[in-house]
N, C-alpha and C positions, 0 to 999 in steps of 0.2 A: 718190793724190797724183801731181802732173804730174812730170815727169823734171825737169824744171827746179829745180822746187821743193825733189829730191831732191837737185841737187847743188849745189842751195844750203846746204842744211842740212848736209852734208858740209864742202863749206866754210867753214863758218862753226864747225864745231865742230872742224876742224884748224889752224885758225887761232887758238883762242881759248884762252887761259891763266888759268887759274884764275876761269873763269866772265866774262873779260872779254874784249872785243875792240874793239881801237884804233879810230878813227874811219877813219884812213889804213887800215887792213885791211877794212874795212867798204866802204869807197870803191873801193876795187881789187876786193871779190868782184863789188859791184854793174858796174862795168864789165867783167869780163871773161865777166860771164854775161847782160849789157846786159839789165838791170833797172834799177829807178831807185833809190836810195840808200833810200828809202821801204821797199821790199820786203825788202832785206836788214834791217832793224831791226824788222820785222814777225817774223821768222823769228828773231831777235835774242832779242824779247819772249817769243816762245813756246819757247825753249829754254830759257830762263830766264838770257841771257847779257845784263850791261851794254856800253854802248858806252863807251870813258871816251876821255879828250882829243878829244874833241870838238871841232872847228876851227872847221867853217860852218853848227852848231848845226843840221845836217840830222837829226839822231836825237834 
């Protein structure tokens, strides 16, 4: 697994509360580890974590 991938998956699962994470949280991991909104909701799926309010129907 790339390093990237691993602190994505870290982020996303310190981020996320009760198997969910905001669209705006989602939006912020993907820029601050400059991936595209796409890749965080791939990592999303395979955690088994929803995206919920959902703004710009990117996920």
């Amino acid at each position: 697994m790339s390093e990237q991938k691993e602190k994505l998956i870290m982020a996303v699962k310190e981020l996320a509360q009760e198997g969910k994470l905001s669209c705006t949280a989602a939006r912020k991991i993907a820029a601050e580890c400059k991936v595209p909104p796409k890749v965080v909701g791939e990592v999303c799926d395979e955690l088994k974590i929803k995206i919920k309010a959902c703004e710009l129907g990117c996920f």
